[in-house]
MINUKOL-334840 format. One record per residue: x, y, z of N, C-alpha, C, O in turn; residue in one letter. Coordinates in steps of 0.1 Angstrom, whole numbers, plus 5000, padded with zeros to 4 digits. Layout:
N
XYZXYZXYZXYZA;...
This chain:
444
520294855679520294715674519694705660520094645651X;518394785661517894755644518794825641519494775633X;518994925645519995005631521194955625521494995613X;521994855633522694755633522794675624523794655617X;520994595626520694475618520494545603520694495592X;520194655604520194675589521294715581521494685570X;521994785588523394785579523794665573523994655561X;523894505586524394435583523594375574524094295566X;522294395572521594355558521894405543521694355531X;522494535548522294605535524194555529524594555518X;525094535541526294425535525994325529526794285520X;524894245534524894085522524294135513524294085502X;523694235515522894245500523794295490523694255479X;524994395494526194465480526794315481527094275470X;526994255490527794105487527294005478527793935469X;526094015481524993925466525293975454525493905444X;525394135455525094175441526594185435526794205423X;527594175443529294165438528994035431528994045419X;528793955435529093765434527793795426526993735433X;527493815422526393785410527493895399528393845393X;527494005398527794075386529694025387530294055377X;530393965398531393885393531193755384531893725374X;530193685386529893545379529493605365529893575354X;528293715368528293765350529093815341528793815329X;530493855347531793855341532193765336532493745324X;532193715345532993585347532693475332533393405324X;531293485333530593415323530693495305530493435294X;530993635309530793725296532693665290533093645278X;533293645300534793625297534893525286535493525276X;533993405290534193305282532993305273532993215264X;531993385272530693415262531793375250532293265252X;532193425242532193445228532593315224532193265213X;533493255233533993105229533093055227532793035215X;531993005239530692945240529992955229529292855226X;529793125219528493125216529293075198528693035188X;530493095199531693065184531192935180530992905168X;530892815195530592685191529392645188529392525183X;528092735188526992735186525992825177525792945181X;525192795165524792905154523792995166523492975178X;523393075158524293165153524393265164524293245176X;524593405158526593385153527593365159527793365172X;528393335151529293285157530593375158530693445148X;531293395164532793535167533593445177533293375186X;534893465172535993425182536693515181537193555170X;537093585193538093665198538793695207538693805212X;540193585213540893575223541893635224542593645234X;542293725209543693765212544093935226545093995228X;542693935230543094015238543593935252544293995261X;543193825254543093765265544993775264545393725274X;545993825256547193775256547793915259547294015254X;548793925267549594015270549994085256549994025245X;550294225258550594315248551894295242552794265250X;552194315228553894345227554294495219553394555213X;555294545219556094645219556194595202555894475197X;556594705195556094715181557694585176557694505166X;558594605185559794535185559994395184560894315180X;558194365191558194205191557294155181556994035181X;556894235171555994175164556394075158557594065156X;555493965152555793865147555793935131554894005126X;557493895123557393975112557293835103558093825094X;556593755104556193615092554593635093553793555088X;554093775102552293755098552193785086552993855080X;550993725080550493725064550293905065550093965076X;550393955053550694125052552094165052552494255045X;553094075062554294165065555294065054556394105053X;554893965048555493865041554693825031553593865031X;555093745019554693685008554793525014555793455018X;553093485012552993305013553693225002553893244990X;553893135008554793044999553592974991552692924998X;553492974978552492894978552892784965552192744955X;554392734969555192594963555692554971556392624978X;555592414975556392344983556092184985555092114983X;557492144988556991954990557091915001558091945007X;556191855007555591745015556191625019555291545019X;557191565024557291445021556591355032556691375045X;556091275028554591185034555591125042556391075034X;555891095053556190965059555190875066553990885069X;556290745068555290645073554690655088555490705096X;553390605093553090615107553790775116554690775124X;553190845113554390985120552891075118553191195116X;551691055118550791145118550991235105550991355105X;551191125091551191255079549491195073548991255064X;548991115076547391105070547091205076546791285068X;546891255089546591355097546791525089545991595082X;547991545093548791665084548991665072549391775067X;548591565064548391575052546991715047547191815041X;546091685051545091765052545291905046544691955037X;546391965056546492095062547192145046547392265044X;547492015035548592075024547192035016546792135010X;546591935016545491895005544292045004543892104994X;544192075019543292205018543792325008543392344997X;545092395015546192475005546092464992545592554984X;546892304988546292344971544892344969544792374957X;543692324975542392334965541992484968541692554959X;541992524981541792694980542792774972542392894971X;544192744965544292814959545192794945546092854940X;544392674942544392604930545892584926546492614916X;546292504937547692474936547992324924547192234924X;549292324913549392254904549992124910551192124913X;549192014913549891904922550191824915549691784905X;551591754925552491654915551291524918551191504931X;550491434911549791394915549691244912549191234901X;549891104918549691004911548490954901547290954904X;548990904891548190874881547090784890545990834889X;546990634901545990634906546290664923547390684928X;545590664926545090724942546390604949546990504945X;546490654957548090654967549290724968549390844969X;550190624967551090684972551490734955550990704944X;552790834960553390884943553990744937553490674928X;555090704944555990624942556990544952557690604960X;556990404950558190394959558790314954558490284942X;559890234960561190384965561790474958562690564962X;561390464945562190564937561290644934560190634937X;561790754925561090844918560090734907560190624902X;558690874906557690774898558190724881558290824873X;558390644878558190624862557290724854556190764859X;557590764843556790814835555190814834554490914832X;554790714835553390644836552790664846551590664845X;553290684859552790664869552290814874551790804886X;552290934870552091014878551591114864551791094852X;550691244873550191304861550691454858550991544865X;550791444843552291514836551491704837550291714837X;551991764838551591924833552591924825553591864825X;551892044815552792084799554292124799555292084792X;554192204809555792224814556292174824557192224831X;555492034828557091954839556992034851557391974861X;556392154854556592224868555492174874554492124867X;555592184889554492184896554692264908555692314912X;553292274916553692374935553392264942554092244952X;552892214940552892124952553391954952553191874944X;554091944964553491784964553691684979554591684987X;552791614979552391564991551991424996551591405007X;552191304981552091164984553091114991553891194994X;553290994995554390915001554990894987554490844977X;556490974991557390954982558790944991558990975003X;559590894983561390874994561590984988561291004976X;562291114999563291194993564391144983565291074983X;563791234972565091164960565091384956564291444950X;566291434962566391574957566391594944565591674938X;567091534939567691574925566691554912566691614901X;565991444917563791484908563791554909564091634900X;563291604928562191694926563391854916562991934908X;563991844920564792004918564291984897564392074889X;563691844896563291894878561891944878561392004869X;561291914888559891944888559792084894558792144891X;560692144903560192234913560892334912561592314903X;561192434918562192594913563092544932562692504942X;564592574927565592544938565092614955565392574966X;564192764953563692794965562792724973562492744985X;562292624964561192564973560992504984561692404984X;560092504996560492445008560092335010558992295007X;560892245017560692125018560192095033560692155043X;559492015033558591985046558591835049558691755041X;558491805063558091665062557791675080557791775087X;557491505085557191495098558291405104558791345094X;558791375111558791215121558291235135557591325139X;558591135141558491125156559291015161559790925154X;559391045173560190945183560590845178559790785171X;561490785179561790585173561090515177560190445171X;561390515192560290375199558690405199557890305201X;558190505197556990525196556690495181555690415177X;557390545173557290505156557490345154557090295144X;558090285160558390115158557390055166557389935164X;556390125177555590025181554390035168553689935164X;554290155164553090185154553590085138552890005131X;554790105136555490025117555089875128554489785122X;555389855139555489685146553989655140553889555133X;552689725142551389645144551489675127551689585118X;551189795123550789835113551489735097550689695088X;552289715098553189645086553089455097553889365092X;552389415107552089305111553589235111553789135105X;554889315122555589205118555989115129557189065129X;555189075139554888995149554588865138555288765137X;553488875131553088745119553988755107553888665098X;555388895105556588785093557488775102558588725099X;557388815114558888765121558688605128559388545136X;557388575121557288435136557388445147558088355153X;556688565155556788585169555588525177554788615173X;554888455183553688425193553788455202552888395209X;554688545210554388555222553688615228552788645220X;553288655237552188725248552488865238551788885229X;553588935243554389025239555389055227556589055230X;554889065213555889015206556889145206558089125207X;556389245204557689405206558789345220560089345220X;558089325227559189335244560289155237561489145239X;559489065230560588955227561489045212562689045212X;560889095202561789125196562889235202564089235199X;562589305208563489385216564689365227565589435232X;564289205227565689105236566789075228567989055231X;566289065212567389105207567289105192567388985188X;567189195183566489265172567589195161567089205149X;568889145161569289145156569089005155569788945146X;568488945161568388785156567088745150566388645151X;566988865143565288885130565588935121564788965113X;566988945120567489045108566889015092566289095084X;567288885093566688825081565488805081565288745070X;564888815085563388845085562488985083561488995076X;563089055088562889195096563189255080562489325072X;564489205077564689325065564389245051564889145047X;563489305046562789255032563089325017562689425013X;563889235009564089254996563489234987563189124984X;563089374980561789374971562389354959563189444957X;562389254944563089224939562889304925563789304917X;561289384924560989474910561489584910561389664901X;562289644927562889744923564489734930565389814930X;564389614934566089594934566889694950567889744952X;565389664960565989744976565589664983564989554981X;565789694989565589635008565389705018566089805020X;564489685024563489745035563189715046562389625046X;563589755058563489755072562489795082562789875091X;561389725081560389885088560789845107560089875116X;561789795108561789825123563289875121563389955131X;564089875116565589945115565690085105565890095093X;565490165114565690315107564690335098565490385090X;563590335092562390335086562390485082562390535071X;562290525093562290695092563390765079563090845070X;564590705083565390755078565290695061565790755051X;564890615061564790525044563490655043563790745035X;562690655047561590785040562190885034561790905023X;563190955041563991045037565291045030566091135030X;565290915023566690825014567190795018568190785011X;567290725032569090725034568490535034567390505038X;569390435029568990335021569490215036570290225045X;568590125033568490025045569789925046570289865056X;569889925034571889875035572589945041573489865045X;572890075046574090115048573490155068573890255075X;572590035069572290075082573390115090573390215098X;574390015089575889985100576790135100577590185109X;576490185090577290305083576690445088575990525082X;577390435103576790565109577190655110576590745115X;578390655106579390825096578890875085578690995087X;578590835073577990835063576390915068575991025064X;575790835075574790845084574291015084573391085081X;575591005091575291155103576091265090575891385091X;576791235081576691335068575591385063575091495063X;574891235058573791255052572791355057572291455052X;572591275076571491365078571691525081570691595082X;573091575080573791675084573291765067572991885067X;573191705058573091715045571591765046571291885046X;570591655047569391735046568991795054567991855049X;569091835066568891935075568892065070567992145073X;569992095062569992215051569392255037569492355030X;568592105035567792095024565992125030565192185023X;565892095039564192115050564092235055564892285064X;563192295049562892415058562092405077562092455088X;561292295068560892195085560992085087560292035078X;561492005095560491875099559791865111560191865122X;558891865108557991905120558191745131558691645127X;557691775145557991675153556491615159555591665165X;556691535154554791455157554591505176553591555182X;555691465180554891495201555191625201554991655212X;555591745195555191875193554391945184554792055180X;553391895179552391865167552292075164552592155155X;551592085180551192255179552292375179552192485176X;553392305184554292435180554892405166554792495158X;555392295161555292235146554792315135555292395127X;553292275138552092395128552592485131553392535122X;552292575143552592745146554192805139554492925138X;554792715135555892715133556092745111556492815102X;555392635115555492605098554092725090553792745078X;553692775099552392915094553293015094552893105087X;554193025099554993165104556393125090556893215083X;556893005089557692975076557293025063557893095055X;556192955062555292955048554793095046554493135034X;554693185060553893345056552093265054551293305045X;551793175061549893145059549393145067549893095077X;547893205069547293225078546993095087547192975084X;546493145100545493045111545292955104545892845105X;543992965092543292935088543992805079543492695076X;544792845077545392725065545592635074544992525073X;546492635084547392525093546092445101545892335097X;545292495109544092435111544292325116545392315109X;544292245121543992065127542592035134542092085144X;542291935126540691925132541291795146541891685144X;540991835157540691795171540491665168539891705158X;540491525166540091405165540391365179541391395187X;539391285181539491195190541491085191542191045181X;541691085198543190995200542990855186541990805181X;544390825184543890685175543490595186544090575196X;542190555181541990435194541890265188541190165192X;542790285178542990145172544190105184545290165187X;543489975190544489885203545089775197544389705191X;546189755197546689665200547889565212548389675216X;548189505216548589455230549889495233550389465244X;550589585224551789605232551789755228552789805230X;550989825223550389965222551390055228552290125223X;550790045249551090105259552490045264552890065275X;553089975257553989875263555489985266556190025256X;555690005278557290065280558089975278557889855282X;559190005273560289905275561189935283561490045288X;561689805286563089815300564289925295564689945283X;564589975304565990075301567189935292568189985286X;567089815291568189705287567589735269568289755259X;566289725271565389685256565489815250565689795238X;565589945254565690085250566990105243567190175233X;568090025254569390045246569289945234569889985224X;568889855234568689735220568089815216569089885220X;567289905211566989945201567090105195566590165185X;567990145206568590245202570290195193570790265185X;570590105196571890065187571290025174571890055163X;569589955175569289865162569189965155569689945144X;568490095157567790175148568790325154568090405160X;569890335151571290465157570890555151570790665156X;570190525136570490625124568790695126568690815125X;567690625129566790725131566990805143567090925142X;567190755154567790815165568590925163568191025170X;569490935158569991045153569291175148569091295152X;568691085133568091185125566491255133565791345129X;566391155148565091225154565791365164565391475164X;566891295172568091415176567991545172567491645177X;568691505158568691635150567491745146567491875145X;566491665143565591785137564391825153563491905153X;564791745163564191795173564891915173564492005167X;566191925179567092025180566892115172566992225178X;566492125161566592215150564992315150564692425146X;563992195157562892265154562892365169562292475169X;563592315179563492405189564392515185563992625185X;565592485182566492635175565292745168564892855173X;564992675156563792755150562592825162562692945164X;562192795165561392855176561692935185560993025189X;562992875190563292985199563693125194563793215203X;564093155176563993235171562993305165563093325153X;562293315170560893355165560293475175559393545171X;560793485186560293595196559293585204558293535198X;559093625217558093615228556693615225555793615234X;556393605210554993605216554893465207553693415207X;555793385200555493235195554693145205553993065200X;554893145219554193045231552593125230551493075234X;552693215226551293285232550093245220548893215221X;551093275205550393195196549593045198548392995198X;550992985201550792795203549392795211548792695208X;548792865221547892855229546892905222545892855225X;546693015213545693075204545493005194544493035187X;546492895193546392825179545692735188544592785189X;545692645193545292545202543292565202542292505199X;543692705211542192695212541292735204540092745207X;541992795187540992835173540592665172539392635171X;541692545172541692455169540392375171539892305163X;540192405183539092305196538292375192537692295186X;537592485191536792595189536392525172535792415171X;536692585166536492525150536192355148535792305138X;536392295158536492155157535092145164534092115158X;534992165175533492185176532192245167530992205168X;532592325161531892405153531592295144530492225146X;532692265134532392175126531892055131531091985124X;532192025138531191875148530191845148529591735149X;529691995146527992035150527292055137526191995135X;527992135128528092115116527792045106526892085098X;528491945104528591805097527591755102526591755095X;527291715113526291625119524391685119523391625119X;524691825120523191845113523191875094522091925089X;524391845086524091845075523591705073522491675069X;524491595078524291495075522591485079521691445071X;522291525093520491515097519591565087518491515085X;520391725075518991765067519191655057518191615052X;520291595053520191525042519791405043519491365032X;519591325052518691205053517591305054517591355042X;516891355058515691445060515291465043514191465038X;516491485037515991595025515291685024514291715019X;516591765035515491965032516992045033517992005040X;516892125026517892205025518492275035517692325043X;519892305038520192335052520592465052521692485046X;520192545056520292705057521692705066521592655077X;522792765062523992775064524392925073524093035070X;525292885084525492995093527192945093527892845096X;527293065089529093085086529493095106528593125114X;530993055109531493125120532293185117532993145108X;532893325125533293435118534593425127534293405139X;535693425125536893435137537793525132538593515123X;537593605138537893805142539393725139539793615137X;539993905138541593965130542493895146541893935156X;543193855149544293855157545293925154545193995144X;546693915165547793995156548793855152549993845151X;547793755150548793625139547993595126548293525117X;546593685130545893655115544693725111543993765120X;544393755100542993835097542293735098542493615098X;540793845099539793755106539193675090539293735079X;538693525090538493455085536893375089536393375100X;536193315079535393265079535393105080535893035071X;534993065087534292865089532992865082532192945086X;532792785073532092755066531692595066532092515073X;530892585059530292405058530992345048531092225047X;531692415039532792335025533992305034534492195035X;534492455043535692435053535592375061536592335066X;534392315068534392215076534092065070533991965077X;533892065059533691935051535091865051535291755055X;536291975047537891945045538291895055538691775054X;538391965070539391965078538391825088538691785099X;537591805081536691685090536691565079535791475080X;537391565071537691445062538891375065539991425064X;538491225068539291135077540291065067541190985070X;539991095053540190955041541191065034540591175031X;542091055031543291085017542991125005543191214996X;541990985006541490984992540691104992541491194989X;539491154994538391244993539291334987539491384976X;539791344997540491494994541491484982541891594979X;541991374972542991394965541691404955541991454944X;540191354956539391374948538791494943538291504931X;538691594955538491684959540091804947539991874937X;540991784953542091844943542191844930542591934923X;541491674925541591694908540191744904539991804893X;539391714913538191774904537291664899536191694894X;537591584901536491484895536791334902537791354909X;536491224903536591074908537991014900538491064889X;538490914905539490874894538190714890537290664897X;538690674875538290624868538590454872539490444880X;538190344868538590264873539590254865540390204873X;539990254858541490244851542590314853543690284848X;542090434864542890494868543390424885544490404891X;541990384890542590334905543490184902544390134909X;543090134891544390004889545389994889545889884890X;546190154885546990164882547790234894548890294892X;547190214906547490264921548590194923548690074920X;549690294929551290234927551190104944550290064951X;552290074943551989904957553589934959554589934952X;552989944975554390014984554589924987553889834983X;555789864997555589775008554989655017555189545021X;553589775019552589715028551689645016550889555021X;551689655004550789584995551689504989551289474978X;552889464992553589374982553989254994554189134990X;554089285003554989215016553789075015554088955012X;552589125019551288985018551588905002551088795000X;552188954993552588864980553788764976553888664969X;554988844989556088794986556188684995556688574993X;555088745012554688585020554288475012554488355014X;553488525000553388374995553788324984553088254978X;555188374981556288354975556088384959556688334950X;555088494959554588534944555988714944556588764954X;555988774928557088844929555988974932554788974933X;556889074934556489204936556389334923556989324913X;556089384925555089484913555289654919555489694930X;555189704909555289844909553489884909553089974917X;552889824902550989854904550689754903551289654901X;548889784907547989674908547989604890548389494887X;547489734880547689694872548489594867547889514860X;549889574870550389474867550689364872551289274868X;550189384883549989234893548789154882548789044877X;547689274882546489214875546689114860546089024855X;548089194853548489164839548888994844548288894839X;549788984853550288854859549588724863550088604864X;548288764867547288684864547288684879546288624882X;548188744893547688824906546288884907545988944897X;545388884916544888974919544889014936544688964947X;545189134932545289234948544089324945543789414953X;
């Protein structure tokens, strides 16, 4: 019997010590994440956690096996998460002193047309690599500014998710005269008896503008008159589909990026997305589904974004699916440098901001994120976490030229839509800049 009881002692005891040096595994597995988010030092290294590939599957757009692009345009659209993604282009040109097409004051380049002379700032020879304000696809500019290989980029998303955001954001519950509980679910009973309302003629540049009928598609030129004209339509969008190297799709944000790193030939490190909290700006019909009846109303109202969302979904999943077995394995590597770095810098920012009310100098601890097989290893820093944690356009376009714009420069801030719409409510005309609202004896 003792001899018994001790065996069976000397089993819980190798059972203790399994379950202990499993949990210390266990815990070593996820160490480097843990210690990545915390100084110092800091190492990230998950690409082993990923199944191996055969020399046949390598990804041949890793930086080394390709030349980065380092020219291309942007086109800003409205509400589609480009303040967001913007970033990821504003970073690019300042690490590598890209020549940007840039408005003379802070905003957008131009709308709707290409900028006037005045309005935007000139380089000696007319060329530039970059560009990235809210501008309408107008090809036949840029092709004077830019060399014919260059790639063109842009975002959308969904219709009805994009018209509840243009619904609150451009306030048109207060120009359509709606009070109801619900003003989306009543304009949605039937869209077409807001028409005149809904669609607004700006008279200094001679268009008309829809932000609940096809919006998306006027970003990308196709003009708010010829809504009805959905042959024409589906040329058009048939047309630029071959002009985009991407459009990325706002509800597939991470294969989008992973996508557009492997186009461009740029590392991890460039595409980056800092983690933000969800938008948690509320408003009352936010969360609001609509009836399968209200879905089709505004799938007829708005055919032509519907389409053009159709199409470059399709296109971005074609693209991807050419890319090879190990693209899904990236999206999840990319995901979690994302979260990883986003914490870092979280921690980051918030004890610079602590030494600097303090006023003492902050002794700086780089995080170091080892070689993968999608990227050499690269450094996080407190300048690189300054960027990708900057919430404002502006910083960053300040940040690109190098110095503040001047007040004579911010007056001269071009007035889209959303700054002219509150002037023509009160039956004053509309303006190309502040400056000359200001000349008119306006002030905005």
């Amino acid at each position: 019997m003792r001899k018994t009881a001790r065996i069976a002692l000397a089993f819980k005891f190798v059972a203790v010590a399994a379950l202990v040096y499993a949990a210390f595994n266990y815990k070593r597995m996820f160490e480097t994440v843990h210690e990545a988010q915390l100084p110092p030092p800091k190492i990230l290294n998950r690409a082993e956690e990923f199944r191996s590939f055969s020399p046949g599957q390598v990804n041949h757009t890793t930086p080394g096996t390709c030349t980065p692009r380092k020219k291309f345009v942007f086109i800003k659209t409205h509400k589609t998460g480009s303040c967001t993604t913007i970033n990821i282009f504003q970073r690019y040109a300042i690490y590598n002193r890209l020549r940007v097409l840039m408005p003379v004051g802070q905003g957008p380049l131009s709308w709707p047309f290409p900028p006037r002379e005045q309005d935007y700032v000139h380089q000696p020879d007319e060329q530039y690599d970059a560009q990235m304000h809210h501008f309408v696809y107008n090809k036949p500019w840029l092709l004077s500014k830019f060399p014919p290989d260059t790639p063109y980029i842009s975002i959308i998303r969904q219709p009805y998710s994009h018209l509840k955001s243009e619904f609150n954001y451009f306030r048109f519950p207060h120009l359509l005269d709606i009070h109801s509980e619900n003003p989306l679910k009543t304009f949605l009973t039937n869209p077409w008896m807001y028409r005149n309302k809904s669609e607004i003629f700006f008279p200094h540049v001679n268009v008309s503008w829809d932000g609940t009928r096809n919006p998306l598609t006027f970003d990308l030129g196709w003009p708010a008159e010829k809504a009805d004209n959905e042959e024409d339509a589906r040329s058009y969008i048939n047309q630029i589909e071959t002009e985009f190297t991407l459009v990325m799709i706002l509800e597939h944000l991470a294969e989008s990026l992973v996508l557009l790193r492997r186009l461009l030939c740029w590392n991890i490190k460039d595409v980056v997305l800092y983690a933000r909290k969800e938008n948690e700006r509320a408003y009352s019909f936010k969360k609001y589904v609509a009836t399968p009846e209200e879905m089709q109303n505004h799938r007829r109202w708005a055919a032509v974004d519907y389409m053009l969302y159709d199409t470059f979904n399709k296109s971005l999943w074609r693209k991807i699916h050419s890319q090879g077995p190990d693209f899904y394995s990236e999206v999840e590597y990319f995901k979690r440098i994302c979260g990883v770095i986003s914490d870092y810098c979280n921690k980051t920012m918030e004890e610079s901001k602590r030494m600097d009310r303090a006023k003492k100098n902050l002794t700086e601890v780089k995080m170091v994120v080892k070689a993968s097989q999608w990227s050499p290893e690269f450094e996080v820093d407190r300048t690189y976490c300054s960027y990708i944690t900057s919430v404002k356009v502006y910083a960053m376009d300040v940040r690109m030229r190098g110095r503040p714009y001047t007040k004579d420069e911010m007056s001269r801030k071009m007035m889209d839509q959303n700054a002219n719409i509150p002037l023509m409510r009160r039956g004053l005309p509309s303006f190309f800049t502040r400056y000359e609202a200001r000349l008119a004896g306006i002030d905005v």
